[in-house]
Each structure stands twice: as C-alpha cells, then as structure tokens.
C-alpha positions in Angstrom: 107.1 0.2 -47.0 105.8 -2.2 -50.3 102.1 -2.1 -49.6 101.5 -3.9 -52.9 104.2 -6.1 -52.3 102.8 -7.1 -49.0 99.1 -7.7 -50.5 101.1 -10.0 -52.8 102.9 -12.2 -49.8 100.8 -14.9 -48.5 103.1 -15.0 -45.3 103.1 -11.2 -44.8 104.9 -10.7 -41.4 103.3 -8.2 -38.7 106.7 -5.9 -39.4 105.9 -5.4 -42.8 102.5 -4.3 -42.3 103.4 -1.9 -39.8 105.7 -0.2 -42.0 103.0 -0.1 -44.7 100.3 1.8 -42.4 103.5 4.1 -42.0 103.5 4.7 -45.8 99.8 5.1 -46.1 100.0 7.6 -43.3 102.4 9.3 -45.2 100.4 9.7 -47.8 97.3 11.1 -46.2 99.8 14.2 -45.0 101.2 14.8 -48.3 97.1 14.9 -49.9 97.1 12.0 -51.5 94.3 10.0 -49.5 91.9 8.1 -52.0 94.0 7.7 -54.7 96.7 5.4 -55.9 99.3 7.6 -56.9 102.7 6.4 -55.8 105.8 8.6 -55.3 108.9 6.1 -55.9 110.9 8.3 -54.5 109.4 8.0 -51.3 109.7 4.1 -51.3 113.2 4.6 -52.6 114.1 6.5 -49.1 112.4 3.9 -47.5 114.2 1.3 -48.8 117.3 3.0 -48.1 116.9 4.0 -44.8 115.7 0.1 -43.9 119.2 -1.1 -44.8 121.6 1.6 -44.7 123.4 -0.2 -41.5 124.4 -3.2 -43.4 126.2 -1.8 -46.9 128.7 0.7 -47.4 126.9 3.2 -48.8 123.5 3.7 -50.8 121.2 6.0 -51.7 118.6 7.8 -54.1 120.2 8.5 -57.6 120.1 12.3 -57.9 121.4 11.8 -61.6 119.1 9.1 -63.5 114.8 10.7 -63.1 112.9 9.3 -60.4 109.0 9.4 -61.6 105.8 8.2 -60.0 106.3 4.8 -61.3 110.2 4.3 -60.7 113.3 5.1 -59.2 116.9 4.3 -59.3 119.2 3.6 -56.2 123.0 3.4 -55.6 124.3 0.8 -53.4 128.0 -0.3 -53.0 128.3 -3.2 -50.5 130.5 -4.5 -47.7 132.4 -6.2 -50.6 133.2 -2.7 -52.6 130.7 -4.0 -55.5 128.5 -1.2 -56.4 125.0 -1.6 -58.2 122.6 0.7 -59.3 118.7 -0.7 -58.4 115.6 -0.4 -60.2 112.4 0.1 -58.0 109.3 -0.1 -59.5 106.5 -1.8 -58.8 106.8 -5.2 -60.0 110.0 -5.1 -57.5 113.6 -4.6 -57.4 116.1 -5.3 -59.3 120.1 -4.3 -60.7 120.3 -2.4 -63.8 124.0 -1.5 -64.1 127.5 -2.2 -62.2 128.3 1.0 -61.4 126.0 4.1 -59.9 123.9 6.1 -61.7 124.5 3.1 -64.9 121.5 1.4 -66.4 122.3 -1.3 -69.1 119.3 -1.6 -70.8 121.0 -5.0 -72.2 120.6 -6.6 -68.6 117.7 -8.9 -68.4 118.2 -9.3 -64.4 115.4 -10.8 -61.7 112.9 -8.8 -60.0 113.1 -8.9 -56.0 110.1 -8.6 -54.0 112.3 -7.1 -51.1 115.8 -5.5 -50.8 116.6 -8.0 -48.4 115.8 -10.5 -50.7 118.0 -8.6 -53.8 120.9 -7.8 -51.5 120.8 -11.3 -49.7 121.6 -12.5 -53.0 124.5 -9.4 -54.1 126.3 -10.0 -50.5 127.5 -12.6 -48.3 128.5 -9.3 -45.8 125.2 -7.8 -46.1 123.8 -11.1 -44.8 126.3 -11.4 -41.7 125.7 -7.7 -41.0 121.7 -7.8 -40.9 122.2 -11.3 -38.6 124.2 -9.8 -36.3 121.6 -6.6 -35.6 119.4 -9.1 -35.4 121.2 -11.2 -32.5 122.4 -7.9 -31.1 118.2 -7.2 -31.1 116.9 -10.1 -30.4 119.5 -9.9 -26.7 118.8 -6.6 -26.2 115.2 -7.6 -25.5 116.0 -10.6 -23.4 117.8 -8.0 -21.4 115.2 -5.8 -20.9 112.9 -8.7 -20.4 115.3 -9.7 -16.9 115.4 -6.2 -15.7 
C-alpha cells in the first residue's frame, strides 16, 4: 500500500508489507517494473478501499487533478464531518472541510497512515475499526475450535 512509508517505519508490521508486494505487483502488470514512477491515484484507491467500512463515505476526487505525485480524497465520517485529504508522498494530510476544497491557507500535519489521520478526525472511525477487529480477531478463534 505505502511502500515508502513502510521503508520509513522501524516497526513495519508483516500486514503492511504484504500489501506493499501487492502494489509492486501491481506495477509490474501495468509496465512499470524498474522504475520509480508512482501513480497516486492507485494509492489513493488503495487507501480507500482499506477503510471504506469504518466512514460514511470516501473516495477519489474526480474534480481536483490527480498526478503522479498527488491525489486528493473525499471522506465524510461517522460524525457527518467531511474532509478533503492530500496524499502525497511525504504522507496524508486535510486540506479543506468540505470535498473537493483545498485551502491553501491550512498548514495541517502529515500522517504516515490513514489510520493514523482518521484516528485522529474520528472517535467513530476508531470504534468502527475495533470492532472489525474483535469481530476478526473471534472469527479466527472460531475457526481455530472447529
């Protein structure tokens, strides 16, 4: 998903680096083995698709221009708040309070991860991505009595 985020991460976790060999597969199909070349709209998808379960909606602005080097995402969460994200390489981060709104005024933090950004945006986002985990983490220890 963030292969340079990852190489950043001391305490990469075995998910994350699954999810990156996914990407670099990925790549290879589309023809872009050997080189570094980046599609953020790819990553944006990604990112998406990783947390679509726990917000109200979000997804890949088809108004502001996605380019190699960024991409802008619309996310309203469990709370009704709705952010537009910047994903770039140096991370993620909220440009504007509204979708498809970039305020070039806002001086906001990078996140490494969306969990990280949204952890911070939603108390519900947090409860919702516990609970799948629990629901996971049972589902296994089902499967592990059968």
């Amino acid at each position: 998903l963030y292969p340079d985020f990852c190489r950043m991460e001391t305490d990469c976790n075995p998910m994350e680096l699954s999810s990156v060999s996914a990407f670099e597969e990925d790549a290879e199909l589309n023809g872009f083995e050997g080189t570094d070349m980046k599609d953020m709209r790819l990553e944006a998808e990604a990112v998406v698709n990783d947390v679509l379960f726990a917000v109200n909606t979000m997804f890949v602005s088809k108004t502001l221009r996605c380019a190699d080097d960024v991409a802008y995402i619309n996310v309203e969460t469990r709370e009704r708040n709705r952010y537009c994200l910047e994903l770039t390489e140096a991370g993620l981060r909220v440009v504007g309070y509204a979708f498809d709104q970039v305020g070039d005024h806002l001086q906001t933090p990078y996140h490494e991860t969306v969990y990280s950004l949204l952890d911070t945006l939603s108390p519900a986002y947090r409860e919702a991505f516990g609970n799948a985990l629990l629901q996971r983490l049972e589902a296994l220890k089902r499967d592990g009595q059968s």
